[in-house]
C-alpha positions as CSV (number, residue, x, y, z in Angstrom):
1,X,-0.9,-94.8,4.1
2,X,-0.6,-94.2,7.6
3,X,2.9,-94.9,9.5
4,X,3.9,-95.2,12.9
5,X,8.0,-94.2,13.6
6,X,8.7,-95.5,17.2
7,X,11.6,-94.1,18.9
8,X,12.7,-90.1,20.3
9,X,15.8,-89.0,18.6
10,X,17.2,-87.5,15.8
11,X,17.0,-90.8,14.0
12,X,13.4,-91.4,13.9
13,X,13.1,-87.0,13.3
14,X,15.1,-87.9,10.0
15,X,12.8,-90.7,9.5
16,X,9.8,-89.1,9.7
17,X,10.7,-86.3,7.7
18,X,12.0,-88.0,5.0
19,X,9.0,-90.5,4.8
20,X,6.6,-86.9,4.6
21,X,8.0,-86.2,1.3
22,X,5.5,-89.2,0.1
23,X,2.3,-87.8,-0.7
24,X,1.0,-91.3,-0.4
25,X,1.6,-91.1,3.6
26,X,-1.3,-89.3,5.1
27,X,-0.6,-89.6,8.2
28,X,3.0,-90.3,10.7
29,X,2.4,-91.0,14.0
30,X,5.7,-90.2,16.2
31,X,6.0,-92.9,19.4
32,X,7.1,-90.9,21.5
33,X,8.8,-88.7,19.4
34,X,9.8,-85.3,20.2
35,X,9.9,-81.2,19.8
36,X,10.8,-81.9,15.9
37,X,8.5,-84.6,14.9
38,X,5.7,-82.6,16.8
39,X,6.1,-80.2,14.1
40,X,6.4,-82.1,10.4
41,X,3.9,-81.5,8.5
42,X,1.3,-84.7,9.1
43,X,2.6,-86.2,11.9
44,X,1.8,-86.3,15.3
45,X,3.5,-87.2,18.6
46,X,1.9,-90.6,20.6
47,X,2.3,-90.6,24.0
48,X,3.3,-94.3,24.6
49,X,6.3,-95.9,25.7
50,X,8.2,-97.6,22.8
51,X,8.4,-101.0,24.8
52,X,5.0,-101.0,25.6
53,X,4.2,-103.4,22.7
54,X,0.3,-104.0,23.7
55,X,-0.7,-100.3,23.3
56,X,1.7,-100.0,20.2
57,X,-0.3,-102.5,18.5
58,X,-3.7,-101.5,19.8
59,X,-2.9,-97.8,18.2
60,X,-1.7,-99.5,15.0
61,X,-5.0,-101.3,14.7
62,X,-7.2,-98.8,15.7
63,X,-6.0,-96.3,13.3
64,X,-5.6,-98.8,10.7
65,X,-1.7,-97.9,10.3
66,X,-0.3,-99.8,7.3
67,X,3.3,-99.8,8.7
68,X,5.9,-99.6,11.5
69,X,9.0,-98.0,11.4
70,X,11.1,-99.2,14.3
71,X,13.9,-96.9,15.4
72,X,15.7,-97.9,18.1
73,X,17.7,-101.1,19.1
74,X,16.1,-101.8,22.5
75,X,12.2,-102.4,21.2
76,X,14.1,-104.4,18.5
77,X,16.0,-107.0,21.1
78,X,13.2,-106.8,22.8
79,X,11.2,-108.9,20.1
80,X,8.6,-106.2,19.1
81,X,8.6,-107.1,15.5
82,X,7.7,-110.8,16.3
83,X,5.1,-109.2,18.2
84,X,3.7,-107.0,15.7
85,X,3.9,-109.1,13.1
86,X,1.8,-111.8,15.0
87,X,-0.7,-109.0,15.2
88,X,-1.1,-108.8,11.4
89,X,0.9,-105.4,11.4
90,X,3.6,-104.7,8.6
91,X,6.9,-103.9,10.5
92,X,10.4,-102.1,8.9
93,X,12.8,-104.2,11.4
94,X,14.6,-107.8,12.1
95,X,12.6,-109.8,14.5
96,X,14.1,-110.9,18.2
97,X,16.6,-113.4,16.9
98,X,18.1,-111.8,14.0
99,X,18.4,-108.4,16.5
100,X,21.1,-110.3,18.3
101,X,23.1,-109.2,15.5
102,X,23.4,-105.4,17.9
103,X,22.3,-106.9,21.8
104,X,25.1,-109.6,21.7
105,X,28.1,-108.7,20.5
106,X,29.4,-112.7,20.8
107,X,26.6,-113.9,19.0
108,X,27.4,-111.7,15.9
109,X,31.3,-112.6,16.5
110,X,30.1,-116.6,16.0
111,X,28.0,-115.5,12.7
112,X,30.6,-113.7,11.2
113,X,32.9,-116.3,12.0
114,X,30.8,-118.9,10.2
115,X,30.2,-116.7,7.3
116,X,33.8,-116.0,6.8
117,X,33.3,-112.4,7.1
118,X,36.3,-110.5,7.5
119,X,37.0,-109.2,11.4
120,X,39.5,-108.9,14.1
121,X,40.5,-111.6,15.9
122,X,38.6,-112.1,19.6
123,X,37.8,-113.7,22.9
124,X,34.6,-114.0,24.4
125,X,34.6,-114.6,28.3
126,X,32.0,-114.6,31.2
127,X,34.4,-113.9,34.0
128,X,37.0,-111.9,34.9
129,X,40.5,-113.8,35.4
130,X,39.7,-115.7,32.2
131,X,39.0,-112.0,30.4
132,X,42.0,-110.8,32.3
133,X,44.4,-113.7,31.4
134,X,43.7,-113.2,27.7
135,X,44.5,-109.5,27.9
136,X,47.5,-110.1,29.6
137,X,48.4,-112.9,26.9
138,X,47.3,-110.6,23.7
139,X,49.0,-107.1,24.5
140,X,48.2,-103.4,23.9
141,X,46.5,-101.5,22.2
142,X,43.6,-103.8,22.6
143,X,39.4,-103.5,22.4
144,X,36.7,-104.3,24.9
145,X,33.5,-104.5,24.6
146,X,30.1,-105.2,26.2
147,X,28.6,-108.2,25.2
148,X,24.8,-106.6,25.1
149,X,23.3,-103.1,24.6
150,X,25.1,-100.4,25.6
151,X,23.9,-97.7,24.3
152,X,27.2,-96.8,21.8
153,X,28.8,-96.7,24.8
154,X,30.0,-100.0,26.1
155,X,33.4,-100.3,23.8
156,X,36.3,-99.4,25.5
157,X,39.8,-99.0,23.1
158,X,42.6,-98.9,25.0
159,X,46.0,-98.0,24.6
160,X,47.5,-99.7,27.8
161,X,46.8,-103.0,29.5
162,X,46.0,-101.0,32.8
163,X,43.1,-99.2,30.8
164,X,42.3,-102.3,29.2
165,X,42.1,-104.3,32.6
166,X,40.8,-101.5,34.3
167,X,37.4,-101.3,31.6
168,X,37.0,-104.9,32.3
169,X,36.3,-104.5,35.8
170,X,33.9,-101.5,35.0
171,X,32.0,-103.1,32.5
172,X,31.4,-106.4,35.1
173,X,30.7,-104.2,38.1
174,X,28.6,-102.4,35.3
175,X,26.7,-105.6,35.1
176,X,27.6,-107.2,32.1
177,X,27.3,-111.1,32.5
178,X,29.9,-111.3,29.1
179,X,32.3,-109.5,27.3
180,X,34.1,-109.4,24.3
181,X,38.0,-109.1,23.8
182,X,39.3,-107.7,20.1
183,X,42.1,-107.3,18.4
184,X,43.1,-103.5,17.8
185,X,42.7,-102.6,14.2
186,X,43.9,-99.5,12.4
187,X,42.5,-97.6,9.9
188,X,39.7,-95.5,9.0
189,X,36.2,-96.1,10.3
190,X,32.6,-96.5,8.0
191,X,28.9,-96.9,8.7
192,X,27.2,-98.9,6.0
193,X,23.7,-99.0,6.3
194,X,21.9,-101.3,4.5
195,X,18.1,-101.7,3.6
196,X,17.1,-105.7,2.7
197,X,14.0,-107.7,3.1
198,X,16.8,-111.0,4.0
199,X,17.3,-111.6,0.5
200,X,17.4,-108.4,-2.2
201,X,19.3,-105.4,-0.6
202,X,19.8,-101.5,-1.2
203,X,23.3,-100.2,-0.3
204,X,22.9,-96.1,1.5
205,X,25.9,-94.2,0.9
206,X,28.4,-94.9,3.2
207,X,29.3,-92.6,6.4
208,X,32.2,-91.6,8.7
209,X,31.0,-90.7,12.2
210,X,32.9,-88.9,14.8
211,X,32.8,-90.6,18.2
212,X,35.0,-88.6,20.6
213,X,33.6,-85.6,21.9
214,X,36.8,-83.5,21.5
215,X,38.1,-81.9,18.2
216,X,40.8,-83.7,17.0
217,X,38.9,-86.9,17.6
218,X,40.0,-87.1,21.7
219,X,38.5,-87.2,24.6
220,X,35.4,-89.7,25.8
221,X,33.1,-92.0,23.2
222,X,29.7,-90.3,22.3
223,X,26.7,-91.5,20.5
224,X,28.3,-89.6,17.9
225,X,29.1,-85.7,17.7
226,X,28.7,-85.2,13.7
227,X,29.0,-87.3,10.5
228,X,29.6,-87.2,7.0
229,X,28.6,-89.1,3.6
230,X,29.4,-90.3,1.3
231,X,32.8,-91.3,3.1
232,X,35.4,-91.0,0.2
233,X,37.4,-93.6,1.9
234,X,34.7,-96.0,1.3
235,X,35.6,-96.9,-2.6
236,X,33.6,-98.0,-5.2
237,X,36.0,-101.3,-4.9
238,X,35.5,-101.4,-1.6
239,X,31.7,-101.2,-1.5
240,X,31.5,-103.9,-3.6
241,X,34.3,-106.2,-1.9
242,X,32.0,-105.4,1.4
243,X,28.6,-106.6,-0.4
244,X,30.7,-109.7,-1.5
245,X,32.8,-110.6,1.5
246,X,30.0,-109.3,4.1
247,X,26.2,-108.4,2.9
248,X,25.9,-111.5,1.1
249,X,27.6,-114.1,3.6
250,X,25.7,-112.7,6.3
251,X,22.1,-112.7,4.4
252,X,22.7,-116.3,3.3
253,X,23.3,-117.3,6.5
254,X,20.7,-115.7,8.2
255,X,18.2,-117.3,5.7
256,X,19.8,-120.6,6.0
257,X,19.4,-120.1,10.1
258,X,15.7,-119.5,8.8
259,X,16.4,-116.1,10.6
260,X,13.7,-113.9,9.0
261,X,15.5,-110.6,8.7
262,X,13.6,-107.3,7.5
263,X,14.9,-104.1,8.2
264,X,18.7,-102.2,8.5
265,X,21.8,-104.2,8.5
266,X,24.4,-101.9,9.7
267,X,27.6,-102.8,9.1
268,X,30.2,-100.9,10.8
269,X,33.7,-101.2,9.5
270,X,37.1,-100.5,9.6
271,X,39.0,-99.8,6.5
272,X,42.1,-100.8,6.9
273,X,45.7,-99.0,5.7
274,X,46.0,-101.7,2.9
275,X,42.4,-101.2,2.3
276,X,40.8,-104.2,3.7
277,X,37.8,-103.9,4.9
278,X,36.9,-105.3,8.2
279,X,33.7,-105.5,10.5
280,X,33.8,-104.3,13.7
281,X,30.5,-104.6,14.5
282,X,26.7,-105.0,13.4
283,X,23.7,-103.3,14.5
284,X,20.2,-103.8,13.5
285,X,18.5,-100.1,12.8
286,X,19.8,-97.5,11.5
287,X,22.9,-94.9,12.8
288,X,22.2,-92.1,15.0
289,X,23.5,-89.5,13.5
290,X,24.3,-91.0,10.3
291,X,21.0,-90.7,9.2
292,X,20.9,-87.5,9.9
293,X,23.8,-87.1,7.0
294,X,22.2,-90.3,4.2
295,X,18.8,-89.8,4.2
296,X,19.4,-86.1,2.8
297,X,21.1,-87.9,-0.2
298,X,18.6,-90.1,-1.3
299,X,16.3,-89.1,-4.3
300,X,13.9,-92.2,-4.0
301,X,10.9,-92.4,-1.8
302,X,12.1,-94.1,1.2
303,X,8.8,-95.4,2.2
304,X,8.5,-97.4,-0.9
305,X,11.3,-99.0,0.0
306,X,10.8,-99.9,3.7
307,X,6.8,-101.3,3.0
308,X,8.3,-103.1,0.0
309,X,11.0,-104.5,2.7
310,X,8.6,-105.5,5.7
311,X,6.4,-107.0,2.4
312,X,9.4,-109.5,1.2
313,X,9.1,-107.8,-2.4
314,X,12.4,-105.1,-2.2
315,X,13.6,-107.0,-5.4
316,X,10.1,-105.3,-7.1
317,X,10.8,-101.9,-5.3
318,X,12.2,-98.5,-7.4
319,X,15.8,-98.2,-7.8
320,X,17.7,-96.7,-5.2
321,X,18.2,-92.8,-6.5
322,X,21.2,-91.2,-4.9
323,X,22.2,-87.3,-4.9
324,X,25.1,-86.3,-6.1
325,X,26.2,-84.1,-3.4
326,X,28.2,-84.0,0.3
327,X,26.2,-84.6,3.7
328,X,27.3,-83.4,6.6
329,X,25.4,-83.2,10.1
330,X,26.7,-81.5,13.2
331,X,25.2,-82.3,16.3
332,X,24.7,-79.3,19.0
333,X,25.0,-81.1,22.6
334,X,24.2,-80.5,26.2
335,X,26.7,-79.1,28.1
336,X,28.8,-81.6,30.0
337,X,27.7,-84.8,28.0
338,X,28.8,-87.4,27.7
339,X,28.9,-87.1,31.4
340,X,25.9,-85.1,33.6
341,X,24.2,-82.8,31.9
342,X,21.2,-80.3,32.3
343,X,17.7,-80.9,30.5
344,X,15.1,-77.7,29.8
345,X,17.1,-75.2,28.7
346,X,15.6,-72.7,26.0
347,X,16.6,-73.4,22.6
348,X,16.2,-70.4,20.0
349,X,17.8,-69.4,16.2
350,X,16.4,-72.7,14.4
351,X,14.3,-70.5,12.2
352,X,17.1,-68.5,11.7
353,X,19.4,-71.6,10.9
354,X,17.1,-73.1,8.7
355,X,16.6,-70.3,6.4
356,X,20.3,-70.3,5.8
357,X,19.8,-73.7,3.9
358,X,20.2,-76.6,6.6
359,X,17.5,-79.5,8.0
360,X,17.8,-79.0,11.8
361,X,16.8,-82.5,13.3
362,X,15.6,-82.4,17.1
363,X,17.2,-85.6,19.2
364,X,16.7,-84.6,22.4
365,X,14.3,-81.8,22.2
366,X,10.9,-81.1,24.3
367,X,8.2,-78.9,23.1
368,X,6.4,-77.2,26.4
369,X,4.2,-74.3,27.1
370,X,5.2,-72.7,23.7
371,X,9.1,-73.3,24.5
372,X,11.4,-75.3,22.4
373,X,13.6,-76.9,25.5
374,X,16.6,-79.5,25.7
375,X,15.7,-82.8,27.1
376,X,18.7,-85.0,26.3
377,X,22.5,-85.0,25.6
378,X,22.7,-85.0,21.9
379,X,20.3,-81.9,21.2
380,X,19.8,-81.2,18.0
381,X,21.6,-82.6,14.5
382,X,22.4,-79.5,11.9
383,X,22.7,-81.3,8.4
384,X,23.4,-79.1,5.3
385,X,24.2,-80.2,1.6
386,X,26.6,-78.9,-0.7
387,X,28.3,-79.8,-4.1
388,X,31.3,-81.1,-2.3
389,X,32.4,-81.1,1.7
390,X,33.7,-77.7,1.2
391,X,30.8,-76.3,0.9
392,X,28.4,-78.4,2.9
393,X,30.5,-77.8,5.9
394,X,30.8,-74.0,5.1
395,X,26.9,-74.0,5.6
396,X,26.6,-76.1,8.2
397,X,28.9,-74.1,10.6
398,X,26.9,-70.9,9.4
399,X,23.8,-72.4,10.5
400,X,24.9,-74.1,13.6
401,X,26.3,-70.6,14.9
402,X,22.6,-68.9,14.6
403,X,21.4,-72.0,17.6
404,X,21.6,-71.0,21.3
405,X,20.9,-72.7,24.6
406,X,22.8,-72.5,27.7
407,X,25.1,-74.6,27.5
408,X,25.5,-75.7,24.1
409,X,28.7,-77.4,23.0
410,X,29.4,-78.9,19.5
411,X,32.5,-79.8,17.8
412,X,34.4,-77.7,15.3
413,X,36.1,-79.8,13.4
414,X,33.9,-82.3,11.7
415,X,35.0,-83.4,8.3
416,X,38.7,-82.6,9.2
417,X,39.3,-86.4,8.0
418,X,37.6,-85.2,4.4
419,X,39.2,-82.0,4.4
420,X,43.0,-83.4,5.0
């Protein structure tokens, strides 16, 4: 089997790395990739643009690649499934229409609506008095949000209605066209990443990601600064309350929209005090970094299950095998980000880290003249296992301490929520 992973980050590093455990894959071709996929063992870096579908699928072709792994969400809205798929080419990854699910955040609001899915309550609006007028009306704390992709970014939670009215205006002189107003709702926050071919579905252990880039959980949204699984909060009763009351609503009523959806359905929700769970969002591919943390867990070939997906056949595919053990990934940032940052600084002591017992997965690394050098924000993703969190975040901080760049900032305290 040959396999193509399209994306740069520490997603599609996970990805790849996990997918080389099959001796059945000969070869994993990286597009772009970066300084960690250029160094698995059979797989090799592409140097085409992820949105350049053409090329994609003339690679695919001419190197007889059996299946495409789709990582990010952009490629996805962007209909590159449909398009490889038309080609003939077996893709892991929900076509253009069900990919609204992430790029429009009102579209998903109407789906869960009509599938009874549990959420909080919302406004959608296209200008600004109207978006204004029903923050006024609703009160703080309140949640606003981008209607399309925003990187993890474009959700603004605020505690006042001047910060509430004030992230209006910035997402609109932004240039979002729509945005979406939401009910604040407390609790405790989960990934749930979920593999289905649109009708038979595998449930990944769930996650709890850290967002803000200060300890304590302050300071300014991130793609995410560390993560752990399985989240404890996330219940055996809950996990199966969310395939009944979400996964299964949803799926039905994407097939009955004769939505064809093959890939991740990513369910991100909010458990609340009373333990509800709610959705706050949906995205289509899988979490960066809670890959990083799940993939680690699972026992089963992951391949297997992602051709059986793109095939329509998951119902035929192995059980899911899970670990019993704690995740946790820490991720080692650029200086400064969220905001400005500096790219190309020298990174050194992953050797070092690595032999203490952790998977070090590169998400914004570049590999040049012999250097290992920073190229993004979010850096590098430490993951380490353990028995139980004690342990696996004992490991992880012993690793992450051997890693140096100029620069380099990561949070302390991940897992505090685990550990309390």
């Amino acid at each position: 089997m040959r396999i193509i992973v399209i994306g740069n980050g520490g997603r599609e590093h996970a990805l790849a790395w996990k997918i080389s455990e099959s001796k059945e894959v000969q070869n994993i071709y990286c597009i772009p990739g970066n300084g960690g996929t250029a160094s698995l063992d059979r797989c090799e870096n592409i140097p085409i643009a992820a949105d350049d579908f053409l090329a994609i699928a003339n690679f695919a072709k001419d190197n007889r690649v059996e299946l495409v792994i789709v990582g990010p969400e952009l490629p996805l809205s962007l209909g590159i499934a449909d398009y490889l798929r038309n080609e003939g080419i077996a893709v892991f990854g929900p076509g253009q229409e069900g990919a609204q699910i992430e790029a429009s955040k009102s579209w998903a609001k109407e789906l869960m609506t009509a599938a009874g899915v549990p959420t909080a309550q919302s406004g959608t609006f296209t200008d600004l008095a109207s978006a204004k007028e029903y923050i006024n009306s609703q009160g703080a704390p309140i949640v606003v949000k981008a209607d399309g992709l925003a990187a993890g970014k474009g959700v603004i939670v605020a505690s006042s209605l001047e910060d509430a009215l004030r992230g209006v205006d910035d997402l609109f002189d932004e240039g979002f066209t729509k945005v979406v107003v939401e009910e604040f709702l407390v609790g405790e926050e989960v990934s749930l990443l979920v593999i289905t071919d649109g009708i038979s579905f595998r449930v990944l252990p769930p996650a709890q990601d850290h967002k803000r880039i200060g300890e304590g959980d302050t300071g300014k949204n991130t793609g995410g600064m560390g993560v752990y699984a399985p989240a404890p909060v996330a219940t055996q009763e809950i996990l199966q309350r969310v395939e009944t009351e979400v996964i299964i609503p949803v799926l039905n009523l994407l097939r009955q929209r004769s939505i064809d959806y093959r890939g991740i359905l990513y369910a991100g929700l909010m458990i609340t005090p009373a333990g509800e769970p709610k959705v706050l969002e949906f995205n289509c591919r899988f979490g960066d970094p809670e890959t990083q943390a799940v993939l680690p867990l699972i026992d089963s070939s992951l391949y297997e299950l992602l051709l059986a997906c793109s095939q329509g056949r998951l119902s035929q595919a192995p059980p899911l095998e899970i670990k019993p053990a704690a995740s946790v990934c820490v991720v080692a940032a650029s200086g400064g980000y969220p905001d400005a940052y500096e790219k190309g600084k020298v990174i050194t002591g992953i050797k070092e880290a690595e032999d203490s017992g952790v998977t070090v997965f590169h998400a914004g690394t570049l590999r040049k003249t012999g250097q290992l050098l920073t190229d993004g924000g979010r850096v590098l993703g430490v993951t380490g296992i353990g028995p139980d969190f004690s342990g696996a975040i004992e490991r992880v901080y012993n690793a992450i301490d051997r890693i140096h760049f100029p620069g380099i900032y990561y949070r302390r305290d991940i897992g505090h929520r685990v550990k309390a």
